[in-house]
N, C-alpha and C positions, 0 to 999 in steps of 0.2 A: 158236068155230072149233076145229075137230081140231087136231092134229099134224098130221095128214098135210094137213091146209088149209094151214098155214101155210108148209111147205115146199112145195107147191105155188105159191103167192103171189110166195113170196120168189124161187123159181124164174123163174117168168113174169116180174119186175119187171127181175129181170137178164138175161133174155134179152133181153126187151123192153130196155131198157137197151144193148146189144149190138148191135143193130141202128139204134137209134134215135138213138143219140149223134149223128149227123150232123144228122140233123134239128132236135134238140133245140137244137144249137150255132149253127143257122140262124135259129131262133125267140124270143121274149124272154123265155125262160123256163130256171129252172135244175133241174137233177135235183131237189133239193129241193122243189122247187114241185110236181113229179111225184108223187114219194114221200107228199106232205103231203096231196093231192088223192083219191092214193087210198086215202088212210088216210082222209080224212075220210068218205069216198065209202064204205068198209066198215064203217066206226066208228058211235056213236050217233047224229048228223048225219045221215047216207045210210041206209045197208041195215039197220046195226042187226047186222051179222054178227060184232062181238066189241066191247068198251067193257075198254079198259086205265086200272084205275083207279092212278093214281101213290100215294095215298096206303096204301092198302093192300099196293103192291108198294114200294115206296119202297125198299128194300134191294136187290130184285134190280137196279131202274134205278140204285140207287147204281152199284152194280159196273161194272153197264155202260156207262155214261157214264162213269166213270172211267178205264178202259181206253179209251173213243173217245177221250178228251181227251189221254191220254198220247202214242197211237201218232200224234194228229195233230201235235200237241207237236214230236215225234222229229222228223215228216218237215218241217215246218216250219223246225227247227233245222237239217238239213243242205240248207236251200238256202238259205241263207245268205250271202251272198257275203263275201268276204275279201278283205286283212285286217280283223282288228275293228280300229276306229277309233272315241273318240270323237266325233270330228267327222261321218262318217256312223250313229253312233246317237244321235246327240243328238234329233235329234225323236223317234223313236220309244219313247225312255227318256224324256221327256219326253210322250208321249202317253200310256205304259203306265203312268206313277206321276204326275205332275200332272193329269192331263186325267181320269183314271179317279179319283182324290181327288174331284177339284174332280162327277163324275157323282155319284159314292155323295155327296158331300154335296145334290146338288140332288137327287135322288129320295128322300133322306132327310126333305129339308123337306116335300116334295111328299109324300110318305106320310105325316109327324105331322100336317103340317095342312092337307091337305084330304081324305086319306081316313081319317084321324083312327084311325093306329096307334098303337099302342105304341111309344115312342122304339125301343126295341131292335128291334122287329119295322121300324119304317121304314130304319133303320140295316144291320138284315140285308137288305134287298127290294132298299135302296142296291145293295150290295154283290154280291146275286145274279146283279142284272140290269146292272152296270157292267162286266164284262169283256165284250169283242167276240170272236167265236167261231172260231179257227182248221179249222174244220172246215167250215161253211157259206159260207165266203167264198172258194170256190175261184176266182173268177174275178177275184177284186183281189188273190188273193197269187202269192208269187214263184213263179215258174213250174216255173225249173230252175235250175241252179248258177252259172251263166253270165248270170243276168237281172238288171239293174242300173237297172230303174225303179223312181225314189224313190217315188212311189205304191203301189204292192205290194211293196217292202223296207219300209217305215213301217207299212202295214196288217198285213203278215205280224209283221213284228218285234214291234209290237203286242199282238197275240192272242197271241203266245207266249209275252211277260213277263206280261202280268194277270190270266191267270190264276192266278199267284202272287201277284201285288202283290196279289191283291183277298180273298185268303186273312184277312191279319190283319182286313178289316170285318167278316169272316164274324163270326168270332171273338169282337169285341168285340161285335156286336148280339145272339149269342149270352149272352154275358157279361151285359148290361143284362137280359136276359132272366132270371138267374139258372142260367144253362146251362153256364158257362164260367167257371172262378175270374181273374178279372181284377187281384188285388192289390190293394194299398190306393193309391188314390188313380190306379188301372189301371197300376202300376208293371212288374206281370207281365206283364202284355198290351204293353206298350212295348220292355220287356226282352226276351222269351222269344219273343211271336208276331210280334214285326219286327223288330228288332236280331236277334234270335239264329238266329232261322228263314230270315230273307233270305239272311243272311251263310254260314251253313253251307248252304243249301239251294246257292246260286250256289259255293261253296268245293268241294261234293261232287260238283256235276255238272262242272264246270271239272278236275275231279282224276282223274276216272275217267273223261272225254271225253278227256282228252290220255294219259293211261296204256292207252287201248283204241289208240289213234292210234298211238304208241309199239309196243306191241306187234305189233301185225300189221303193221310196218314190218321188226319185228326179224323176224320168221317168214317174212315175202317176203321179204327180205332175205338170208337163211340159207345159199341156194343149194338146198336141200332141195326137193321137189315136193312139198307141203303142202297139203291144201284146204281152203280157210276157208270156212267157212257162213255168207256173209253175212247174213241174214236170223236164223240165232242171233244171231247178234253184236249187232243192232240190238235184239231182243227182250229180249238176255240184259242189255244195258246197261241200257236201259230198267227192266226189274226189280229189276237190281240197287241203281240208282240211288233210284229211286223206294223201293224196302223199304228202305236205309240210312238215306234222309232220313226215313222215315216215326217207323224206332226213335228216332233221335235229334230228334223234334220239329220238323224243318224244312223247308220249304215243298216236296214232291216235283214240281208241275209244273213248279217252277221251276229247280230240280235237272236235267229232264228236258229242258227247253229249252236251259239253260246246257252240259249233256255234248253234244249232237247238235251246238250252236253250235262248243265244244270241239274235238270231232274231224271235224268241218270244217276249222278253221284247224289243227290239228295237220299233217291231212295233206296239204293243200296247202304248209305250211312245208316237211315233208319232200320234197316232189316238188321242190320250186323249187329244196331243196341237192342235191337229185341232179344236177340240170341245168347247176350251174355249172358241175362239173368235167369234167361232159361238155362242156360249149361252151367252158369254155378249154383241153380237149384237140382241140378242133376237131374230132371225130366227124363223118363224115359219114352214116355209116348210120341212115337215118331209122327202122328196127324199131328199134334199140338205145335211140334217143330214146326212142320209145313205149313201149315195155316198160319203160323207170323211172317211167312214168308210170303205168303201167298200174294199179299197186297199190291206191293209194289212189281212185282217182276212180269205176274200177270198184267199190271197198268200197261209195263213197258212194252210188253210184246205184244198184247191186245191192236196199243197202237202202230205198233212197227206192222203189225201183219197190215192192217187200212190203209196205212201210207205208201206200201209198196205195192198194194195193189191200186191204187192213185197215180204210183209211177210208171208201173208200168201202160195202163191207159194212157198218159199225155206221153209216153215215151212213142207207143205205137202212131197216135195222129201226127203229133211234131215230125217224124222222122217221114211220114210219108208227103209231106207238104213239103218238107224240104226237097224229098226227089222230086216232087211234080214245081218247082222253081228253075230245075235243068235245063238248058237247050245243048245240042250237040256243041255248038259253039262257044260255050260256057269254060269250055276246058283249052282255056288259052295257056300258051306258055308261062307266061307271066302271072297267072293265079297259082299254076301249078307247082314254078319255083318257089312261091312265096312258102306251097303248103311243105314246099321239099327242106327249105331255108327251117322253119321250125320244127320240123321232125328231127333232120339231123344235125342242124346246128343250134338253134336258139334253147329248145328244151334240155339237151345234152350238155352244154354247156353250163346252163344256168343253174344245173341240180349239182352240178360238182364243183360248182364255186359256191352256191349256197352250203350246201353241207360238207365243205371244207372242215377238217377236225373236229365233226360232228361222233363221230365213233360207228355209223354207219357199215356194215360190212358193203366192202365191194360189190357182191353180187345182188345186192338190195339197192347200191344206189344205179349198179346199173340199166335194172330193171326202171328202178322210179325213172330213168332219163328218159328211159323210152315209152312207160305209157302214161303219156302226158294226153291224154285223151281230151279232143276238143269237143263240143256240142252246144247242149239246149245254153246252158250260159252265155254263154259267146251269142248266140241268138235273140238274146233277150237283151243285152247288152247295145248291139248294133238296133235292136230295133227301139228302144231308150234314148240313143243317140239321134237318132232319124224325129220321133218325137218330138225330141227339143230343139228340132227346128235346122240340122245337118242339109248343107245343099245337094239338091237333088243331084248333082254332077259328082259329088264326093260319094254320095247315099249309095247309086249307085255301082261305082268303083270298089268301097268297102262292100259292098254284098256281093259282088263277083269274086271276091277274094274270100272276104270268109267261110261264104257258102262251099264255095270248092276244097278250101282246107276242112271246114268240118267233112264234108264228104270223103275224103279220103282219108281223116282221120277213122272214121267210121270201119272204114273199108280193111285201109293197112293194120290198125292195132287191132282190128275182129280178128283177122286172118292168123294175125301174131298171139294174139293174149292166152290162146287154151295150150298151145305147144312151148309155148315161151315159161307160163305159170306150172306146166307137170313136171318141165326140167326143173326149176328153180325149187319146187317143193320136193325133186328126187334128190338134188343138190342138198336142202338143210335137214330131210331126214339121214340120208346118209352120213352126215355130218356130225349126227344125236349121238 
């Protein structure tokens, strides 16, 4: 396919998209499922009118999936609801670092012995395919700012920590691999790519989320007529957070989740002290109210609106490069159990040993079991791995596997997630 095909395509897909949102939303199907359909439909599979090989691109799909995963990261982070509390993130820190361990070690077992990898290559496959994907799961995550269902705060919160927590397996199945200097007795790997990478990733995005909060409080605050460019703002944190973590060695998605989390709670803190002394001045003029409001919430959703319309753009290309990666023959047995192995064992099990005595209702953790949604993560991940140097015979082995689990992840939880989510919301209104 041209250039000028392809902008043609992507064109049509969004118009299409445009008009068809209604319908789609009516149906049991997600954009994703759309996207994947006609990529497969163009790809080696169907027409045969373009074949995106990942291993020989693997660079440019780094990039790119890296930046989908960041901006969905961001917008994730600022819908967040507040205050942070342990007490409401304890499942989901609990799902994002127990439940995601406890996957990368069962797909790890499940790749040394029964498709009989290399510890290290099983370790990495673990680790690939164990974070669940903030980008494909738009219809179990938080909505908007204001949205306080523990099902989509746990799934959202979720996908926005693991992909950081899942960084250091990267690492070390890298490391077994001879990829990765892991220290003696993996002292490096313990110290440096989780102790030190956690701590300062979640330190720098918490620093520079309340310092951007901070600031543009001081600047609308000023009295001056100032215009803030929300959408730099979101972009420029983003970058900035992510390139600091990056120099100093520490986990950047996580960086990127922890800042957007950050100035969230910064700037609602600031709005609520505005309000005291207006309410115990007894103010009656309802503008004056609003306009101390106005600052911060407008910042937040200004940016949330840019970022997800960002997402949605790399959700539409990623997903159709991925169908045109198919060949009929792609769908071997042995990919297929892998994707059948974590749907209904590795992710189901993992969230009910994770959130063991969590207080979790039943019906919510049985939901989280099953939409463990794979994607652009897992994407960016395997082609990070390929990168730094993974043997072309391992490369691709992993890309025949994960590519087919994300596709059927795509396919099975689209099919599922709109009939699955009206019961479960018929379920806890009933319940009220």
């Amino acid at each position: 396919m041209t250039i000028a095909s392809w902008f043609v395509l992507i064109g049509a897909l969004m118009l299409s998209m445009g008009f068809l949102t209604v319908i789609i939303n009516r149906l049991p199907i997600t954009s994703s499922m759309f996207y994947l359909a006609v990529g497969i439909l163009i790809g080696p599979t169907g027409f045969a009118l373009f074949h995106f090989n990942p291993l020989e691109q693997s660079g440019f799909l780094e990039i790119l999936t890296e930046c989908a995963v960041l901006i969905s990261l961001f917008a994730a982070g600022v819908k967040m609801p507040v205050p942070v509390s342990f007490k409401r993130w304890r499942s989901p820190i609990q799902l994002a670092f127990l439940s995601m361990l406890i996957t990368v070690a069962l797909v790890a077992a499940f790749g040394y012995y029964l498709l009989q990898l290399p510890l290290g290559a099983a370790i990495l496959l673990g680790a690939i395919i164990a974070p669940t994907d903030p980008v494909l799961a738009t219809d179990v995550q938080v909505r908007h700012h204001g949205d306080e269902d523990h099902l989509r705060f746990a799934l959202t919160c979720e996908a926005g920590m693991n992909d950081g927590t899942a960084f250091p397996f990267v690492m070390l199945g890298l490391g077994l691999l001879g990829l990765h200097e892991l220290g003696e007795y993996g002292s490096q790997w313990f110290l440096i790519d989780i102790i030190w990478a956690t701590v300062a990733g979640l330190g720098i995005g918490v620093l520079f989320g309340c310092l951007l909060g901070y600031l543009v409080w001081y600047v609308r605050s000023s009295g001056e007529k100032i215009t803030v460019l929300h959408d730099f703002l979101g972009l420029g944190l983003i970058a900035s957070v992510y390139g600091l973590s990056l120099s100093v060695d520490a986990w950047g998605f996580l960086a990127v989740f922890a800042a957007a989390v950050a100035l969230r709670q910064t700037e609602t803190s600031l709005v609520l002290k505005k309000k005291q002394p207006v309410a115990r001045a007894k103010l009656q003029d309802a503008k004056i109210a609003q306009e101390s409001d106005a600052p911060f919430q407008h910042l937040s959703e200004g940016t949330l609106i840019f970022n997800e319309h960002l997402e949605r753009l790399s959700e539409l290309v990623l997903i159709i490069l991925l169908g045109g990666t198919l060949f009929i023959d792609s769908w071997s047995w042995r990919a297929v159990g892998f994707a059948a192995f974590i749907f209904l064992v590795a992710r189901p099990l993992s969230v009910y040993i994770g959130l063991w005595r969590s207080g979790m209702p039943m019906p919510i953790r049985g939901m989280s079991a099953w939409f463990g949604v794979r994607g652009i993560g897992s994407l960016y991940y395997l082609m990070y791995a390929i990168q730094h140097g993974l043997p072309q015979d391992l490369a691709l082995e992993l890309i025949h596997l994960v590519f087919i689990a994300i596709t059927l992840s795509i396919f099975i939880h689209g099919v599922s997630v709109k009939p699955l989510v009206r019961r479960y919301e018929k379920l806890f209104k009933s319940s009220d």
